[in-house]
MDAnalysis code that builds the backbone (N, CA, C; Angstrom):
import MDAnalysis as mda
import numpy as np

u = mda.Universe.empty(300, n_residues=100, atom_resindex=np.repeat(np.arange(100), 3), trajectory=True)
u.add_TopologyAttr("name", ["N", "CA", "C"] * 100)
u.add_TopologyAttr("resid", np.arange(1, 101))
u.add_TopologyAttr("resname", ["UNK", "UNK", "UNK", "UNK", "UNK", "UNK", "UNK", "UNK", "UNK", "UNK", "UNK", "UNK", "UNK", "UNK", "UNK", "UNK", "UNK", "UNK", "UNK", "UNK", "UNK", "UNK", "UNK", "UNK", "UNK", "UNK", "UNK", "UNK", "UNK", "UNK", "UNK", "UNK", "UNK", "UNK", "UNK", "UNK", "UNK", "UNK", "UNK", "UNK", "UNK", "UNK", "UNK", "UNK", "UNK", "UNK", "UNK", "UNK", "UNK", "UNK", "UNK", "UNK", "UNK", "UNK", "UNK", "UNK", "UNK", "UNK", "UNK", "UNK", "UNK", "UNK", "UNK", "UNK", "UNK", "UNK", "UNK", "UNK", "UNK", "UNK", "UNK", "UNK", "UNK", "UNK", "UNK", "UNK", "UNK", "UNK", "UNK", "UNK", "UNK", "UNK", "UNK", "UNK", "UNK", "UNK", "UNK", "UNK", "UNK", "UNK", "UNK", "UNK", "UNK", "UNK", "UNK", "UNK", "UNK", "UNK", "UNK", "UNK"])
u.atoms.positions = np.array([
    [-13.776, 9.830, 21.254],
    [-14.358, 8.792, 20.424],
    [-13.321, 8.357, 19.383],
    [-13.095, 7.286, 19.348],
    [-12.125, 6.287, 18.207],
    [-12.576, 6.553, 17.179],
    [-11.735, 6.355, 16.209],
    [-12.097, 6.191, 14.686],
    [-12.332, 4.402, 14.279],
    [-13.243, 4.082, 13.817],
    [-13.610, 2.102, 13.557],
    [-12.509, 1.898, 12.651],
    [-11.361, 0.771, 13.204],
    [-10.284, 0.207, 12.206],
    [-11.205, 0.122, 11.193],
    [-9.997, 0.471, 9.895],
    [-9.928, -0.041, 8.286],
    [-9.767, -1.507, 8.505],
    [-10.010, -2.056, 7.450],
    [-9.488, -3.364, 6.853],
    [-8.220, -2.642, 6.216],
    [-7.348, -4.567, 6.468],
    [-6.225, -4.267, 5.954],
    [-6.211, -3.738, 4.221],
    [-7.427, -4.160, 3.595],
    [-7.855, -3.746, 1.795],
    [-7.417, -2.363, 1.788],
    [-8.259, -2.021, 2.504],
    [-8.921, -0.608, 2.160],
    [-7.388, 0.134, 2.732],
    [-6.606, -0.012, 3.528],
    [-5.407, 0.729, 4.203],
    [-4.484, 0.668, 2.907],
    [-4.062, -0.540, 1.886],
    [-3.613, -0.902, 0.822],
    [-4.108, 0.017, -0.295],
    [-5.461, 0.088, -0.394],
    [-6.280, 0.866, -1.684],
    [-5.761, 2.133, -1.213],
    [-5.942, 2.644, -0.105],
    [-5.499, 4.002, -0.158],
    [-3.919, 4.567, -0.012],
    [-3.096, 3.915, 0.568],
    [-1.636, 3.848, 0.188],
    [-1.587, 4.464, -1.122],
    [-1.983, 3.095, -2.337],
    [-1.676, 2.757, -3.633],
    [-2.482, 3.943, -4.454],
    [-3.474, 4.620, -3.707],
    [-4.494, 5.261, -4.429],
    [-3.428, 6.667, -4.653],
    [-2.426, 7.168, -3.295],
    [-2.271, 8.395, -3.343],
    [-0.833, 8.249, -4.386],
    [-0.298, 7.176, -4.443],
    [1.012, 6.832, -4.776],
    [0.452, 7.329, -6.520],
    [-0.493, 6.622, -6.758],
    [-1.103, 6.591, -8.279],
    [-1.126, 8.201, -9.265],
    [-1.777, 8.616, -7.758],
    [-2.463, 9.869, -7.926],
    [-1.369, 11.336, -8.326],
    [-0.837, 10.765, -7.168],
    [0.745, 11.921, -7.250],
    [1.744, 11.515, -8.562],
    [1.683, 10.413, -8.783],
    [2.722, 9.841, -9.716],
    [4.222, 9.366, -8.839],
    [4.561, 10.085, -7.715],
    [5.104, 9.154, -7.062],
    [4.880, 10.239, -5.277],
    [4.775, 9.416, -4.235],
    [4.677, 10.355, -3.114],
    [5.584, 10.253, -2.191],
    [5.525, 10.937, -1.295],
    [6.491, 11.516, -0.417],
    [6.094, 10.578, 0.792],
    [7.226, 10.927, 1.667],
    [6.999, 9.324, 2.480],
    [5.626, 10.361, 4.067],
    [6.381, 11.672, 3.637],
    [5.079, 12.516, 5.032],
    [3.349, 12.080, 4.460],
    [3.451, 11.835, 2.632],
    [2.205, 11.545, 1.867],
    [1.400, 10.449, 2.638],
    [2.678, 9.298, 2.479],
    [2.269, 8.082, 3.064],
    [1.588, 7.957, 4.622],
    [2.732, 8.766, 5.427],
    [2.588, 8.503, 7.050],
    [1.141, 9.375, 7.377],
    [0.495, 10.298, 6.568],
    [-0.652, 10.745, 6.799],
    [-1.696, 9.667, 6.500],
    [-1.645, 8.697, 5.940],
    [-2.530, 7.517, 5.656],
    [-2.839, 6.289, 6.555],
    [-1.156, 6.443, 7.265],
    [-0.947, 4.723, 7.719],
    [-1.209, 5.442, 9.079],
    [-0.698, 6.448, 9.581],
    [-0.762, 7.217, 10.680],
    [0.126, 7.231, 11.949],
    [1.032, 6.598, 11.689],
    [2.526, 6.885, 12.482],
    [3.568, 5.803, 12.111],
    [4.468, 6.462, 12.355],
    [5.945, 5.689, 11.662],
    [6.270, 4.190, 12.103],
    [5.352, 3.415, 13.206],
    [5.341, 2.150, 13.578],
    [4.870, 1.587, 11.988],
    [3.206, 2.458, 12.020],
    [2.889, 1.790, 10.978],
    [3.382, 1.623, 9.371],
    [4.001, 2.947, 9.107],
    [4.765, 3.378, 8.179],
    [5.457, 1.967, 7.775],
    [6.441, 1.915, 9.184],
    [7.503, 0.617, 8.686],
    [6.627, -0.901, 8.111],
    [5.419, -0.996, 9.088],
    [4.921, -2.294, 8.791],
    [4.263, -2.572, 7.408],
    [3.621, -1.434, 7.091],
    [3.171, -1.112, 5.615],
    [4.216, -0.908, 4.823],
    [4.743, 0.430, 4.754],
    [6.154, 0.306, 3.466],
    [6.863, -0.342, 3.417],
    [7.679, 0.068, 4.923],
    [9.129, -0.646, 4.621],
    [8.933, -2.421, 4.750],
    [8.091, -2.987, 5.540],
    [8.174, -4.553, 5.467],
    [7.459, -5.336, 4.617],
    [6.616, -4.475, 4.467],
    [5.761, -5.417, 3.134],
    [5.330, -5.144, 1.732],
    [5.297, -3.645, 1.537],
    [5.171, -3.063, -0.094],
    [6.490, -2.971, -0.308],
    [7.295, -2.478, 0.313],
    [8.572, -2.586, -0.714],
    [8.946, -3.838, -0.883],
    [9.412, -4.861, -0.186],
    [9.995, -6.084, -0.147],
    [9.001, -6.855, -1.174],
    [7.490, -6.848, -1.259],
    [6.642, -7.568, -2.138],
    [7.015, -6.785, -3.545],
    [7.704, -5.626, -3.768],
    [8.017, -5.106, -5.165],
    [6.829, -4.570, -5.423],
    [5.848, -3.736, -4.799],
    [4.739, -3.780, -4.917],
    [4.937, -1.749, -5.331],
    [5.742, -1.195, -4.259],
    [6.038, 0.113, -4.298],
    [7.657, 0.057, -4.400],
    [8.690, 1.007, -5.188],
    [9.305, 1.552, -5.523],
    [10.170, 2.747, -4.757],
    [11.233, 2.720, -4.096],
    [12.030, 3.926, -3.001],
    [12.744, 4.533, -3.567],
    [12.706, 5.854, -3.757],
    [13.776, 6.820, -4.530],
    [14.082, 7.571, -3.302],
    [15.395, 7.721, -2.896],
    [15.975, 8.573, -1.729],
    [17.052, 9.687, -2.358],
    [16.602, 10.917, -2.287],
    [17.090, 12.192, -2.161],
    [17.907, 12.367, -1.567],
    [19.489, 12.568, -1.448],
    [20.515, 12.811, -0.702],
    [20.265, 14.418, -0.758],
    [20.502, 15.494, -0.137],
    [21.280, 16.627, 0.476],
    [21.319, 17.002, 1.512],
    [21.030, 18.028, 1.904],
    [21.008, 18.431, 3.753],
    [20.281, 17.586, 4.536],
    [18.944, 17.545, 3.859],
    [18.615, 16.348, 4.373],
    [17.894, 15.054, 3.317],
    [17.581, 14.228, 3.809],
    [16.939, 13.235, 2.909],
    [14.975, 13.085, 2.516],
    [14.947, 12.604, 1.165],
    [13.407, 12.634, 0.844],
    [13.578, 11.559, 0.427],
    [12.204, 11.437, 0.762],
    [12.563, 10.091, 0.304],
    [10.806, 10.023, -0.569],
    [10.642, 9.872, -1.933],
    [9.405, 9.461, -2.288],
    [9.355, 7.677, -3.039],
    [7.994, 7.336, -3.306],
    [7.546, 6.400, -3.630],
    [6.701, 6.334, -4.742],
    [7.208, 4.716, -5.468],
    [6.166, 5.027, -6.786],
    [5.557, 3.453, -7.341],
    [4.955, 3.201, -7.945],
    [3.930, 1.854, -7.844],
    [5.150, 1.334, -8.981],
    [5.468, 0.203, -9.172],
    [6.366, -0.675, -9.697],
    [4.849, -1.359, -10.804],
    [5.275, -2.451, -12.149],
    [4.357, -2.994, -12.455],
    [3.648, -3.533, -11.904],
    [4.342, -4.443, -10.736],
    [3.305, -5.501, -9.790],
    [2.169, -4.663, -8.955],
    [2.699, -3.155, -8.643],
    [1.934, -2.623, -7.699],
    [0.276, -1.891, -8.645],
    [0.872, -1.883, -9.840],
    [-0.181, -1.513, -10.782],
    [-1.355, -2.506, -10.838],
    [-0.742, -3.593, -11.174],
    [-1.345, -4.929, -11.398],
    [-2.448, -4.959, -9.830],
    [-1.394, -5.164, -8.437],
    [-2.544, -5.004, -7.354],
    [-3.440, -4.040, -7.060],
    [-2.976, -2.545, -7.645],
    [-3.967, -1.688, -7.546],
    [-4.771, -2.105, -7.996],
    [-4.674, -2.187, -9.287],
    [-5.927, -2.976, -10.380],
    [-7.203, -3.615, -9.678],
    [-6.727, -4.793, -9.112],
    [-7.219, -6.104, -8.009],
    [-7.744, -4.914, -6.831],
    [-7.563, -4.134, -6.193],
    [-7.919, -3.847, -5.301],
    [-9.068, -2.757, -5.762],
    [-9.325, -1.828, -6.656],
    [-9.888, -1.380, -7.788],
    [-11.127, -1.897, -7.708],
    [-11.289, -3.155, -8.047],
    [-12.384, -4.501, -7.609],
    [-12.582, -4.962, -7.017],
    [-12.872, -4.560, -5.863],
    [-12.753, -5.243, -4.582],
    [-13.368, -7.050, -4.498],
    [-14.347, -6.838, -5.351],
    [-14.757, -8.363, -5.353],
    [-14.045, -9.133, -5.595],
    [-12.842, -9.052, -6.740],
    [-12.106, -9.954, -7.244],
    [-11.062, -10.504, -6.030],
    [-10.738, -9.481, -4.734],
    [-10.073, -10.016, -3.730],
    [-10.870, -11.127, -2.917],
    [-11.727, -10.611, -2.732],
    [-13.087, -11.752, -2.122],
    [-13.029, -13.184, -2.599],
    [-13.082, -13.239, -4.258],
    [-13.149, -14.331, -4.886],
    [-11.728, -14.941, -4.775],
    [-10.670, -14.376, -4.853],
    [-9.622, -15.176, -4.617],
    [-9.560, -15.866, -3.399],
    [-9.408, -14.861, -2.338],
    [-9.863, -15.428, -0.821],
    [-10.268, -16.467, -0.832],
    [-11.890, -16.910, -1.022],
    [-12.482, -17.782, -1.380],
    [-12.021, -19.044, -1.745],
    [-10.949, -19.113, -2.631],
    [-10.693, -20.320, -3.391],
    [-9.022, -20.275, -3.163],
    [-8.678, -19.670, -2.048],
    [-7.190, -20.065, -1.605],
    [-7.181, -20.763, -0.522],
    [-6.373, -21.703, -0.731],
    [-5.960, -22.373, 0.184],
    [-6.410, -23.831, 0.334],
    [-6.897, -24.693, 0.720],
    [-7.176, -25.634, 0.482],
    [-9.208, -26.050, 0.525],
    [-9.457, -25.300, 1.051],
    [-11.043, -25.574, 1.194],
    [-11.600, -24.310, 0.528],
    [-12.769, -24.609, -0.072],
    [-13.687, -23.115, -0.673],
    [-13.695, -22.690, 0.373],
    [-13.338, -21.166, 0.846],
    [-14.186, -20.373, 1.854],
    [-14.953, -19.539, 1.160],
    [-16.200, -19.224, 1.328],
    [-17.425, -18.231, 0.947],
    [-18.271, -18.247, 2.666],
])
């Protein structure tokens, strides 16, 4: 039996939730959330980091760590996501026609 896809919100809220929580997390933190390193890349590496949303600190020695940490902007969207309604209402009024 499958597990019922997340919304893309809720995959975001919880990313941002553990990042918050830890003060900054580890990227094994992350890949237990998103649930394999395809997704890893499509979530971290292509769209929270590049949106400035999360923060990459990489550990050089034997081997590499790499953790993560919420930047202001990513505070600010936690915030927004926090409320879920307030994403709704933006939705709503982006783009060129009301959607409700």
């Amino acid at each position: 039996m499958s597990h019922p896809r997340r919304r893309a919100s809720q995959i975001a809220f919880d990313i941002l939730k553990e990042v918050e929580e830890k003060g900054e997390a580890t990227k094994w933190d992350l890949l237990k959330i998103v649930g394999n390193t395809q997704q890893f890349r499509h979530w971290i590496e292509d769209f929270l980091i590049p949106k400035k949303v999360l923060s990459e600190r990489i550990e050089e020695g034997a081997r590499k760590f790499y953790y993560y940490s919420l930047t202001d902007r990513g505070k600010n969207f936690f915030d927004l996501l926090k409320s879920g309604n307030m994403i709704e209402l933006m939705l709503a009024v982006s783009g060129k026609r009301l959607r409700f």
